[in-house]
C-alpha positions in Angstrom: -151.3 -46.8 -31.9 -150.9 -43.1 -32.4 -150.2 -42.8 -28.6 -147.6 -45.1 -28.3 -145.8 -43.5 -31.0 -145.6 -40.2 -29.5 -144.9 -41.9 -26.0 -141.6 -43.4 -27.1 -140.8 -40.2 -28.8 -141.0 -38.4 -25.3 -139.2 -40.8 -23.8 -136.2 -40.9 -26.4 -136.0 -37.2 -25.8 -135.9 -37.9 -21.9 -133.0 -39.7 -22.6 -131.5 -37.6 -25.1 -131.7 -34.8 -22.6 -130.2 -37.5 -19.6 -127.3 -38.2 -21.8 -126.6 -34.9 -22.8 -126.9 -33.8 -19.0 -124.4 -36.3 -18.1 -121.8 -35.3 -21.3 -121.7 -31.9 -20.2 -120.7 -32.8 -16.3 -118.0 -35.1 -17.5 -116.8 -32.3 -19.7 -116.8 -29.9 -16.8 -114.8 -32.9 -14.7 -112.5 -33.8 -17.6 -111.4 -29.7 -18.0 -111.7 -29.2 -13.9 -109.1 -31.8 -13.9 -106.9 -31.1 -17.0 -106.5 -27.3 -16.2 -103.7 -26.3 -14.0 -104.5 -24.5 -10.5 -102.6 -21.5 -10.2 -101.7 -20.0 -6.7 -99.9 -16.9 -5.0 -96.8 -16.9 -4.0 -96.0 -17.1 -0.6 -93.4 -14.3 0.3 -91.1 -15.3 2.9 -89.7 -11.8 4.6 -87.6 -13.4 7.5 -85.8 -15.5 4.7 -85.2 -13.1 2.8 -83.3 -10.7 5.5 -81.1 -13.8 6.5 -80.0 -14.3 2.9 -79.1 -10.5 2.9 -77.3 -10.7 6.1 -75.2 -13.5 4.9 -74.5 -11.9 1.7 -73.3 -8.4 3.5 -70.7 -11.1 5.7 -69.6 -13.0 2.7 -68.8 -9.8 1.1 -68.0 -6.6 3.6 -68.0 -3.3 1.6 -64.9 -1.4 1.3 -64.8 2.2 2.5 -62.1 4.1 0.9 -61.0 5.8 4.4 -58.6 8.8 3.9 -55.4 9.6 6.0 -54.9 12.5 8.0 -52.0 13.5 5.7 -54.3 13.4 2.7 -57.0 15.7 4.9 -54.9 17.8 5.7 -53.4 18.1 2.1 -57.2 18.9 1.1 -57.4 21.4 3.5 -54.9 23.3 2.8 -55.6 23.0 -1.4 -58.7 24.4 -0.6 -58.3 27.3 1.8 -55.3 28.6 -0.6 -57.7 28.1 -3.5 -60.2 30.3 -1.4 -57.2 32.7 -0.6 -56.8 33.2 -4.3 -60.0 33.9 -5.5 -60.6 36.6 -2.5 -57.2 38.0 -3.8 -58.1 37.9 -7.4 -61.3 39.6 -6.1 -60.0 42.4 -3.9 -57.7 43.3 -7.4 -60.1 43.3 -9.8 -62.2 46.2 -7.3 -59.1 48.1 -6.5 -58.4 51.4 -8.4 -55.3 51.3 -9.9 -53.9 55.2 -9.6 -52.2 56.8 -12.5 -48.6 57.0 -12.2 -48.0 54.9 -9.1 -47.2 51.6 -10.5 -43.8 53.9 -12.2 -43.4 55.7 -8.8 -43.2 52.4 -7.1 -40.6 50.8 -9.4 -38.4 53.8 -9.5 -38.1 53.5 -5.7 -37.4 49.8 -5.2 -34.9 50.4 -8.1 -33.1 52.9 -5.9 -33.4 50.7 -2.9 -31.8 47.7 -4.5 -28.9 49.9 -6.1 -28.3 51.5 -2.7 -28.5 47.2 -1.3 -25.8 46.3 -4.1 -23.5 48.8 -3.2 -23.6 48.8 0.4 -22.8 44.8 -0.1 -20.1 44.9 -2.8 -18.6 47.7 0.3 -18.7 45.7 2.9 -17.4 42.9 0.8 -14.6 45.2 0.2 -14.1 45.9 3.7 -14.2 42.6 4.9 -11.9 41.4 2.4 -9.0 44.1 3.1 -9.7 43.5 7.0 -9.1 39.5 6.0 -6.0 40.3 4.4 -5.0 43.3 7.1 -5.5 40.5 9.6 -3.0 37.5 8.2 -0.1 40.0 7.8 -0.7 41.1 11.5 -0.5 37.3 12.1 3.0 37.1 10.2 4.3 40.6 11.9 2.9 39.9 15.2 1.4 43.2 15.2 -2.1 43.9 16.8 -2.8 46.0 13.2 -6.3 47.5 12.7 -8.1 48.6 9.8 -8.7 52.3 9.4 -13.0 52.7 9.4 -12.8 56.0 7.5 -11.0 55.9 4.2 -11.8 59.4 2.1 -13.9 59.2 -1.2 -12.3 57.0 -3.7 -9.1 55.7 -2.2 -9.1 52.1 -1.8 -6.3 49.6 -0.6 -3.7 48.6 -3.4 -1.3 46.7 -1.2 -0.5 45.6 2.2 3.1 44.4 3.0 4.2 43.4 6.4 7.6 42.9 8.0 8.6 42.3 11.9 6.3 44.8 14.2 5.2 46.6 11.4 2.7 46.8 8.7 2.4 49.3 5.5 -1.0 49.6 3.5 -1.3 51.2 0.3 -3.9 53.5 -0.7 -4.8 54.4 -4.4 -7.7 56.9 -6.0 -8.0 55.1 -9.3 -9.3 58.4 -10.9 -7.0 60.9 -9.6 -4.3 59.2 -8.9 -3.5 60.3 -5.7 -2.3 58.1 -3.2 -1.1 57.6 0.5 0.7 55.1 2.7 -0.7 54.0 6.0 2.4 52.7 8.5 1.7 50.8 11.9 4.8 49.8 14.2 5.1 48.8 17.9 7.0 51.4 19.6 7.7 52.0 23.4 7.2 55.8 22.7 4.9 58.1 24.1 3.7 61.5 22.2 6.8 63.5 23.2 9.3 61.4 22.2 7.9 60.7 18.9 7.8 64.3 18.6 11.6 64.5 19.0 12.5 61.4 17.5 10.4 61.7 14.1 8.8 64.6 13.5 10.8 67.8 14.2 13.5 65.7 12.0 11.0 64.9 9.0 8.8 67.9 9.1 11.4 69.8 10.9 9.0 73.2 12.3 6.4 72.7 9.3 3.4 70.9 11.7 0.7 72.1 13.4 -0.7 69.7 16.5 -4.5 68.6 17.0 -5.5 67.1 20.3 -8.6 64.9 19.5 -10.3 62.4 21.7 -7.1 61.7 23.8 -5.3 61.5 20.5 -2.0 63.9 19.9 -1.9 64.2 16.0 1.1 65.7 14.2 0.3 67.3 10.9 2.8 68.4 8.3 2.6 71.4 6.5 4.8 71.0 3.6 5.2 67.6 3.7 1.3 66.2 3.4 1.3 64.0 6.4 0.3 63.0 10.2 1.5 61.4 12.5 0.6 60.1 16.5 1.3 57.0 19.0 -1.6 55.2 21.1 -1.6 51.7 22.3 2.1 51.3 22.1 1.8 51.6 18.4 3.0 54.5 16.0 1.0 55.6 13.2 2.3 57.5 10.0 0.9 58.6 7.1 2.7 60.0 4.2 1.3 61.3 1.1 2.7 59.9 -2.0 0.4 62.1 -4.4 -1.7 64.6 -4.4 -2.8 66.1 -1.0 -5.0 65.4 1.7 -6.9 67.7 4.0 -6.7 68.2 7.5 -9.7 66.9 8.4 -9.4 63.8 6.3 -6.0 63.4 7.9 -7.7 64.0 11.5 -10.4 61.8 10.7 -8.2 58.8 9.4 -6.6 58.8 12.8 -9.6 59.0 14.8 -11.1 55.9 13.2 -8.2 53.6 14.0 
């Protein structure tokens, strides 16, 4: 009796052990089966490239492309920004001597007083000639200009009448003054000498011979007179006096 006892007790256990063997392998299948299988992903390169490709032709990039004006523009901003940092250079190593930077400013002061006055002459000059010119027109004489005027005498007046022409000169601070007459004339030196000036400066004139010129001068009376080109020339003295050589000279610059 004993026996049997402990033989069904082995035998429950058997089966205990078979029922538990058989729980735990359905557990495993039941979890196996429940639990989600996780793979890698599978990079596809090829696919990828194409979906670039058609991305890049869907949408082209933009390149800002300059013109050649606005090169050129650079260019030139940057070579004269170059140009003025060499020069800001080469000044800041340069010795600066004492005294010259006065030296250099009274000089270019003279110059552009000796520029002003040369140009408010010629101005002068060219006005007067202007002037000189349209009376000529109106007398229908071929008048000219005298290129030497002494110191200080300028032209008040010119008047003009037929075949001949009168200019006035004045010295506004001495007041001396002269008049200049031109007049066609169909005489030679001689017979101005005996038609005009043994009968205004009767024997009071000395004669120049100049550069093919015959100049009558008066003594007493301040004056000169000569004929070239089929024109006489007279000046008289109104006031003051004027020297022989100016008087020479006047005549050899018409």
């Amino acid at each position: 009796m004993h026996n049997l006892d402990k033989k069904k007790a082995i035998s429950a256990r058997r089966k205990i052990k078979v029922s538990s063997a058989k729980n735990r392998r359905e557990m495993k299948r039941v979890i196996s089966v429940d639990e989600p299988k996780f793979e890698p992903a599978k990079c596809d390169l090829s696919k990828i490239n194409k979906k670039i490709k058609e991305r890049m032709q869907a949408e082209p990039i933009v390149v800002n492309r300059l013109s050649a004006k606005e090169i050129k523009d650079q260019a030139i901003k940057k070579a004269i920004a170059s140009t003025t940092r060499v020069k800001d250079t080469d000044l800041k190593s340069k010795e600066i001597r004492p005294g010259f930077g006065w030296k250099r400013f009274i000089l270019i002061s003279a110059c552009a007083t000796l520029i002003v006055a040369a140009f408010v002459f010629m101005s002068h000059i060219t006005s007067s000639d202007v002037s000189l010119k349209v009376a000529a027109m109106q007398s229908g004489i071929d008048a000219s200009y005298p290129s030497y005027v002494p110191r200080d005498f300028n032209i008040s007046d010119i008047t003009s009448e037929n075949g001949k022409i009168t200019l006035n000169f004045v010295n506004n601070s001495s007041k001396a003054s002269f008049v200049l007459t031109e007049e066609t004339s169909s005489w030679d030196s001689a017979a101005l000498l005996s038609n005009y000036v043994q009968d205004f400066y009767g024997k009071d004139y000395t004669t120049v011979k100049d550069q093919g010129l015959t100049i009558y001068i008066g003594t007493n009376k301040n004056g000169a007179a000569w004929v070239t080109g089929g024109i006489v020339y007279k000046i008289n003295v109104t006031s003051g006096v004027l020297s022989k050589k100016q008087l020479v000279s006047i005549a050899e610059s018409l």
